[in-house]
C-alpha positions, 0 to 999 in steps of 0.5 A, a space after each residue: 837440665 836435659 837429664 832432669 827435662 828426659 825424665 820429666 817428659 818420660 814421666 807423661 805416658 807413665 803416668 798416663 798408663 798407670 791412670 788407664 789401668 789402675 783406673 780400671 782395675 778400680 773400676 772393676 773390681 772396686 768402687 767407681 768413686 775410687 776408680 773416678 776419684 784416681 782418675 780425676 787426681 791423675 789427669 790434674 796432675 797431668 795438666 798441671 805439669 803441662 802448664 808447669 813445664 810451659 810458664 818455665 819456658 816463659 820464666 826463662 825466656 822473660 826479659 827482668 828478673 820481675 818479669 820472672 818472678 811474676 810469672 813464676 808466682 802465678 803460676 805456683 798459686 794458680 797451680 796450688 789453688 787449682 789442686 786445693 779446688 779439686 781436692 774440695 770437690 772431691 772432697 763434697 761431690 759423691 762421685 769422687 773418693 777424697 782419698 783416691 783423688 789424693 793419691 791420684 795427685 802424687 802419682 806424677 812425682 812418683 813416677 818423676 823421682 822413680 824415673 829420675 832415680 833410674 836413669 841417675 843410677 845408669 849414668 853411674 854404671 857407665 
């Protein structure tokens, strides 16, 4: 568990880069709506895998097996509806580009998996 809580918490200043400069850059050279749009999807996922990393402190440290399930299925749909609501915004506010919200969603688990890749491969070096 401490491999995968590493790379998850590299992941956060990552993401939080990528956001300012791709945002940038979009918003340079590109449309504002596709600048905004990546920027609105990136800061979702960040804070969603905030709260995603707070309720799994919670779900370890809850007293029943209900206990945990309860709070491990509030937080997937409240998570879900949350990503659902933000894509239909988009989706219907002029400001935001549909498909760059989109692709500001998955960012996070991009950089996740690259960064967990990355650091299961040093580990085999050694």
């Amino acid at each position: 568990m401490k491999k995968n809580d590493t790379a998850f918490y590299k992941t956060f200043p990552v993401v939080l880069a990528i956001t300012v400069l791709v945002g940038a850059i979009l918003f340079i050279v590109g449309e504002k709506t596709w600048a905004l749009g990546f920027i609105l999807g990136n800061l979702t996922t960040l804070f969603l895998m905030s709260m995603l990393n707070r309720s799994s402190y919670q779900v370890v440290e809850s007293q029943t097996p209900e206990q945990a399930k309860g709070i491990a299925m509030r937080s997937y749909f409240f998570r879900y509806f949350f990503y659902a609501l933000i894509l239909v915004v988009a989706g219907y506010h002029d400001g935001f580009n549909l498909l760059a919200t989109g692709l500001g969603l998955f960012v996070f688990k991009l950089v996740l998996y690259i960064i967990g890749y990355l650091e299961g491969r040093g580990e085999n070096n050694d």
